[in-house]
N, C-alpha and C positions, 0 to 999 in steps of 0.2 A: 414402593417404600424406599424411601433414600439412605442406603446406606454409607458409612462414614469412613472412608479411608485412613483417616486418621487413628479411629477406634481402632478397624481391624489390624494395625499396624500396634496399635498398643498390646490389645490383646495379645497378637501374636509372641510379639516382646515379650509378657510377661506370664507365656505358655514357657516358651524357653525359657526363661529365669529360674520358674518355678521347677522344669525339667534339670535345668543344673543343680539347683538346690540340693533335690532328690537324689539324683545320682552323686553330688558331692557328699549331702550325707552319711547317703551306706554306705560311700568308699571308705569316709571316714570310721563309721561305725564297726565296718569290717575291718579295718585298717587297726580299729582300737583291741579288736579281738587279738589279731595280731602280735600285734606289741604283748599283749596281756598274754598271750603263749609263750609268747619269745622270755618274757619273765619267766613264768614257771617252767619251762626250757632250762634257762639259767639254775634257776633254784634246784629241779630237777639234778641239773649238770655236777652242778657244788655236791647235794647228796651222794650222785653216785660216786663224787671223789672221794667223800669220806667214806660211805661204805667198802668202795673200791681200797682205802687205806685200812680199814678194818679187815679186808678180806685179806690183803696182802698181808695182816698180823698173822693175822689165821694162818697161812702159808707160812711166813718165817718160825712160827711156833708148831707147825707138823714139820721145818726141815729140821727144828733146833732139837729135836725130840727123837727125830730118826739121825740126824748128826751122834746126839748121845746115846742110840741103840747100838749105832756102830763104833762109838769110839766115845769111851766117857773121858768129857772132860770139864774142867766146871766153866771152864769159856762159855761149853752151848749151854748149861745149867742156868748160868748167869743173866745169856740174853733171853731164855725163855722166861726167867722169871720179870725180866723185864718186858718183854713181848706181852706178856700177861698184864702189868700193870697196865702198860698203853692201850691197849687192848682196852680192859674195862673200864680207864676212862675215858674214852672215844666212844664207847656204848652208850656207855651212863650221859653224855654229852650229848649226843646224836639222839637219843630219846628225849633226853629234855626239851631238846631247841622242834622234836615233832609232834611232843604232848602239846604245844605251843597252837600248835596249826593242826587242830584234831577236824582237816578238811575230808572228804567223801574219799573212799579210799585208802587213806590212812593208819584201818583198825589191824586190819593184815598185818602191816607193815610194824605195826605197835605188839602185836602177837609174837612177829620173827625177832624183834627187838631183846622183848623178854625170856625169850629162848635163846637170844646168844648171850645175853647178862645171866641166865640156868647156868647156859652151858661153862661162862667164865669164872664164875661161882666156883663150878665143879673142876673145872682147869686150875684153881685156889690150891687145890690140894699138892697140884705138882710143885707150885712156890714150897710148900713143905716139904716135898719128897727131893726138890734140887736143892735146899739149904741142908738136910740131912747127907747129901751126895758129897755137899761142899766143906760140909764136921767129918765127915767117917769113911769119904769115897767110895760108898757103897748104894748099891740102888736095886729096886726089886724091878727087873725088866720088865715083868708077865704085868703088872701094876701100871708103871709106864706106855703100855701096850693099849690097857684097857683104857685110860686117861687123852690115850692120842685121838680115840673118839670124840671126847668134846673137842677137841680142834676142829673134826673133819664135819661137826655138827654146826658153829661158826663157821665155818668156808663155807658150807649148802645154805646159811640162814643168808649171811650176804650176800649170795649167790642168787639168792631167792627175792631178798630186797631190791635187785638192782634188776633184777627181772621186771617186779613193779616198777621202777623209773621209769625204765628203758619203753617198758610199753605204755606207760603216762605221756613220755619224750614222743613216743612214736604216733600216740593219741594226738597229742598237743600239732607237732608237725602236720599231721592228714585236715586237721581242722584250719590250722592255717594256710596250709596248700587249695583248700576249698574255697577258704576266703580270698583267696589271691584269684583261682579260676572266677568266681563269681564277680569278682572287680574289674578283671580280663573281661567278661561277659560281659557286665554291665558296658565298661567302657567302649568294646569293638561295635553292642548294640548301640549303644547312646552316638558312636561315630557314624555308623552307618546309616541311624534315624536324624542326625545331626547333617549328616551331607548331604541324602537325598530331600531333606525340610529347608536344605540351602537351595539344593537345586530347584526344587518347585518352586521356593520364592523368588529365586533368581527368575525362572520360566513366567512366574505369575508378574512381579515387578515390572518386568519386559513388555508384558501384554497389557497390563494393565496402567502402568506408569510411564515407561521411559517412552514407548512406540506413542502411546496418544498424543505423548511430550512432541518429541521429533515432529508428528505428526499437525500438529499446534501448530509449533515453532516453523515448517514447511508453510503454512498455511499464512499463519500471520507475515513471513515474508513477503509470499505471491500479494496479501495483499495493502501491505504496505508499497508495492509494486505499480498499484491504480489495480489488480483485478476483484475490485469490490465485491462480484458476484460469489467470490468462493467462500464456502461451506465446508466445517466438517460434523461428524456425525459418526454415535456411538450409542452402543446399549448400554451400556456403563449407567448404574445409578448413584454412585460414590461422586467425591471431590473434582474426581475429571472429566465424568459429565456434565457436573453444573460448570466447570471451567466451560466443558465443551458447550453448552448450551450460552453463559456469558458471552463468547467471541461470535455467535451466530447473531443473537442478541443484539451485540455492539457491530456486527458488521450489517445486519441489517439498519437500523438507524442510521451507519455511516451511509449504505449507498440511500438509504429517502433521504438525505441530508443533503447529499452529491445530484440524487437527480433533480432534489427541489432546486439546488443553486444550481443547474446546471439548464433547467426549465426558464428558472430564474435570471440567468444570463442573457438566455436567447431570446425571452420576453424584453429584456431590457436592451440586446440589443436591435431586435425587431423597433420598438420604442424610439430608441435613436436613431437608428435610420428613418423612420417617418415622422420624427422631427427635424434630422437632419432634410430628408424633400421638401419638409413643410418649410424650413429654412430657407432653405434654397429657393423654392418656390417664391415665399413673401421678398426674399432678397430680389430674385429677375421681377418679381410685381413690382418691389418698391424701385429697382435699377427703369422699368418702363415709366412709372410713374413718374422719375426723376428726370427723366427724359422727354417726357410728357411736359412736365414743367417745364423743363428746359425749351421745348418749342412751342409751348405757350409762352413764354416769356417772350421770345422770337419772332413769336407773330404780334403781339402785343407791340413788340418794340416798331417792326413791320407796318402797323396799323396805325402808329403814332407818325412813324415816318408819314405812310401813307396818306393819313391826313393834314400832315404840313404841304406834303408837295400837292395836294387839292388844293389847299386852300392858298400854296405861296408859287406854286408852281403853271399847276395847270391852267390858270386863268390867262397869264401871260401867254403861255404859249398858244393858246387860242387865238390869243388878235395876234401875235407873230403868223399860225397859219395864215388867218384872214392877209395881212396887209402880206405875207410871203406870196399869194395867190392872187391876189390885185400886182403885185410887182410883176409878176408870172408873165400878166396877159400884159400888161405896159413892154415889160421889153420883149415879147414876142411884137407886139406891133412896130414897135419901136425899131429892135433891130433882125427880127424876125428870130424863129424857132432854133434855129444851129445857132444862135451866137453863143458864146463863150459868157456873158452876163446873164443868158437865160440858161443857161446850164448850170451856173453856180446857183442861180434861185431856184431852179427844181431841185438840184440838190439841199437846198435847205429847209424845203420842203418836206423831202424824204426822212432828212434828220428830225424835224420837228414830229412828224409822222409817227418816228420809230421811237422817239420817246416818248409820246403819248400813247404806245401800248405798251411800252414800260409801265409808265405811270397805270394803267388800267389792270396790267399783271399786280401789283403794289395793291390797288385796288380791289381786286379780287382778290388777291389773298389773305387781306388782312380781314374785308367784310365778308366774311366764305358765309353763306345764306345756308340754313338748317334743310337738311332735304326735307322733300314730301313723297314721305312712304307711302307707297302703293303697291300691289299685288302684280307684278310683272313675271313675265316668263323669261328665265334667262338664259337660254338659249335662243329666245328670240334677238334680244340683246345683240350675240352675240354673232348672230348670223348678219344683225344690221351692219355692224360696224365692219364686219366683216365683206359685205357688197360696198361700204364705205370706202375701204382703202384696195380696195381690190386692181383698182387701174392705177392706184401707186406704187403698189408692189409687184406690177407686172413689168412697170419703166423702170424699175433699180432693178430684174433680173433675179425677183425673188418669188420661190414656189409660196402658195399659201398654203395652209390645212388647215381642215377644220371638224374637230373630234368632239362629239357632240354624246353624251350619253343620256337615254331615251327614259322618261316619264320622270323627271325632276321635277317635283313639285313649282309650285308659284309661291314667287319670296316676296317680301316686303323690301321695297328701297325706292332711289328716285330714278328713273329713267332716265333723265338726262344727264345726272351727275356719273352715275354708272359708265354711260356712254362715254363721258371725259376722260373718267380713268382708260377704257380700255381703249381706244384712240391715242389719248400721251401713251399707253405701254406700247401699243403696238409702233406709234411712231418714232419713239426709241430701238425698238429693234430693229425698223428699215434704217436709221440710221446710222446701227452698229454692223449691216451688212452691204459697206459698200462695194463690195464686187460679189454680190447676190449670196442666194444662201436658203433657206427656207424655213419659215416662220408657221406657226401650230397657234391655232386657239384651239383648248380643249376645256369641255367640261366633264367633273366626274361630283357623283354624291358618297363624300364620308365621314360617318360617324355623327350623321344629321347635321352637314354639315354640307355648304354647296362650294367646291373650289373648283375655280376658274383660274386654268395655265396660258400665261403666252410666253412660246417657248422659241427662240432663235438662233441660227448656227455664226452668232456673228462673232466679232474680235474679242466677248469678256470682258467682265469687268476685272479689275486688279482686287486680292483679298486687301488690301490695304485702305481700297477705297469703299468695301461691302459697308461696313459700319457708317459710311458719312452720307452714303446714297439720298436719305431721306431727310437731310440736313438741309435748311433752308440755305439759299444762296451759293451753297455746294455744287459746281459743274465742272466738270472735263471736256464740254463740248465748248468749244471757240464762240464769243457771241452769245452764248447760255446764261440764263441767268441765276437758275438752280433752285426757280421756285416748282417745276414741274411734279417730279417724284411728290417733294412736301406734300403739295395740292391733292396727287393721290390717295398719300397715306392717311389725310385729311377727311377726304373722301367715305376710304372703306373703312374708319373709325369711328365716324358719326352714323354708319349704316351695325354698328358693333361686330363687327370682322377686322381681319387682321392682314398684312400683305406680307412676305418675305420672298428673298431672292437669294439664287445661288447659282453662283458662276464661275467657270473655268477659262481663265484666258487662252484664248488662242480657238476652244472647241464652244463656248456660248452661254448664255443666261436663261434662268427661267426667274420668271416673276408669277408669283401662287396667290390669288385673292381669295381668304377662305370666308366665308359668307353664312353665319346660323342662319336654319329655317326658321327659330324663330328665337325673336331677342329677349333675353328675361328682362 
């Protein structure tokens, strides 16, 4: 059941409230008692002064009395008879103003009253026997004597009344003194239930509120920090568990949030990198093709040549051979074989010769004939061409090898175009190793795929010139015409394989024909 921090927080509030309340009241209440003492205190106080003034009559009217036992004179005659009057109106005074307030206690007091208004009564008599003193200065002592009595009856009555006060006064004081201890009580309990109800809430506040706070506020740092994973967690069913239970809540969704975009990232960078290969890829496809095109066009332009110098060239030079060949034998007869005119017409011979397998270079590469696939074994291939140059490569001073790997299936190509390529490559190599060196056919199968190495330790090609290798018309050899490589690449492209080469100048070249088992 969820309880409400807020509630218990009110209630508490208004337990205390209700506790000051309480305790202000009875202060108050005792408080009023108090005051209400301290009054009749007062009132009290006032009485006993005028009885206290009445008693003091009572005394000057027993000295005025014993003054004139010892010595008459009508001096003390005079003030007792005055003493007497005040006297009985201070009586008659003082019972009126307490008939007034005929409160609990009082009847006594109203009893002693009327017995000193008797006794003052009877003291009347001496106003007569001191006004006789004061006509004839004479007075009956034993009379006087008997009369000093009521005086001494007024002393005991007020004596008696102030008794009552004093122990009213002394009532009144122990009842306020009580009230005073019990307010003392009240307050030292209400302080001491007041400081330890602070201290528990301070202790409870702590545990309940500030620490989960802190604890929070720790928390929500770390994971405002990137550590998504943190948690906190509490028995609490009040305000700061549902807090606590919101930031678990909220920190959950944030990290499925984070690890979705963060799956999400990886997906999409996964994504772009195999659109970026795919890119790349279609880019070197379209960069081949583009190049493809480019020596298509090349051969094309090749083949147009080709066919003008058939049809503008080559005929001429035919009867140039002929009639160079009749001149031949004319001036060998004529001025026999050394002459210097039959030297210049062999020579022109040779020239004419050496252009008409230009012209048939020109020829064959612009009309390059489709091969005719058939199921050949290529290491047989390659061991022919290999008895092929074998006594070329032994008069330039160069080792062969021949690295053959065992049960390569039978590929589809043409025999004899096959044999072209590896012939031009190999005779590329003796030619880049003129002071000998040694030369590798090898074959290996990878990735169903059949490549064929011819590998040489000769001078290198330059990286500058890798890229132009297979460019028509492109040679570094003196006398080259630069259709060879082309012819190749020519070659192992209509067989759907591919060639490349990598070379280090100064340590040698390899040239790689890779060849499908089989062509889609």
């Amino acid at each position: 059941m969820l309880k409400k921090l807020g509630k218990s927080i009110t209630v508490v509030n208004a337990i205390a409230f209700t506790a000051v309340i309480l305790v202000g009241g009875v202060s108050i209440y005792l408080t009023k008692d108090i005051l209400h003492n301290a009054h009749k205190i007062e009132e009290l106080s006032k009485d006993i002064v005028e009885v206290d003034s009445m008693h003091s009559d009572a005394y000057r009217l027993i000295l005025s009395m014993h003054h004139m036992l010892i010595e008459q004179d009508a001096l003390y005659s005079r003030e007792a008879i005055d003493v007497i009057s005040e006297l009985k109106k201070k009586v008659e005074q003082y019972k009126s103003h307490e008939l007034k307030d005929l409160s609990r206690g009082k009847n006594s007091e109203i009893e002693d009253l009327d017995r000193i208004l008797d006794d003052v009564t009877g003291l009347e008599i001496i106003s007569g026997f001191m006004n006789d003193f004061i006509k004839t200065g004479h007075f009956d002592r034993d009379s006087l004597i008997e009369l000093e009595e009521y005086a001494y009856g007024i002393e005991e009555s007020t004596g008696r009344i102030n008794k009552v006060h004093q122990s009213r006064i002394n009532k009144l004081i122990e009842e306020s003194l009580t009230n005073m201890w019990v307010i003392l009580f009240i307050y030292l309990v209400f302080i001491t239930i007041g400081g330890l109800s602070i201290y528990a809430g301070h202790i409870m506040l702590l545990k309940n509120v500030v620490r989960p706070i802190k604890t929070l506020v720790l928390a929500t740092t770390e994971f405002a920090e990137g550590k998504l994973h943190k948690r906190v967690y509490t028995d609490s069913k009040n305000e700061i568990g549902q807090l606590y239970n919101s930031f678990n809540l909220m920190a959950e969704k944030l990290q499925g949030n984070d690890e979705f975009l963060r799956k999400f990232n990886e997906e999409l960078e996964k994504k772009v990198r195999e659109r970026t290969i795919e890119l790349q890829s279609a880019n070197e496809q379209l960069q081949k093709t583009q190049n493809a095109l480019i020596r298509t066009e090349k051969i094309a332009a090749v083949g147009q040549i080709a066919a003008g110098v058939t049809h503008e060239i080559k005929n001429p030079l035919n009867s140039l051979s002929i009639n160079a060949q009749m001149l031949i034998r004319e001036l060998a007869d004529k001025f026999g074989p050394d002459s210097s005119a039959h030297e210049s017409a062999t020579l022109i011979k040779s020239e004419i010769n050496r252009i008409n397998n230009i012209l048939e270079e020109f020829v064959k590469f612009a009309k390059f004939p489709e091969p005719r696939l058939v199921d050949n074994d290529i290491n047989q291939i390659v061991r022919e061409v290999a008895d092929l140059i074998s006594e070329s490569v032994k008069d330039s001073g160069i080792a062969l090898r021949v690295s053959l790997q065992e049960n390569i299936p039978g590929i589809k190509l043409d025999n004899w175009q096959f044999r072209e390529v590896l012939i031009n490559l190999t005779q590329n190599a003796i030619s880049a190793m003129k002071d000998g060196g040694e030369l590798e056919l090898q074959t290996v199968l990878a990735d169903n795929n059949v490549v064929v190495r011819v590998k040489d330790t000769g001078e290198g090609i330059p990286e500058s010139n890798l890229e132009r290798i297979f460019t028509p018309f492109f040679s570094t050899r003196e006398g080259g015409l630069g259709l060879g490589l082309s012819i190749v690449q020519r070659i192992v492209e209509s067989h759907g394989g591919r060639i490349n080469c990598t070379s280090s100048t100064g340590v040698g070249t390899v040239f790689e024909v890779v060849l499908p088992l089989e062509r889609g």
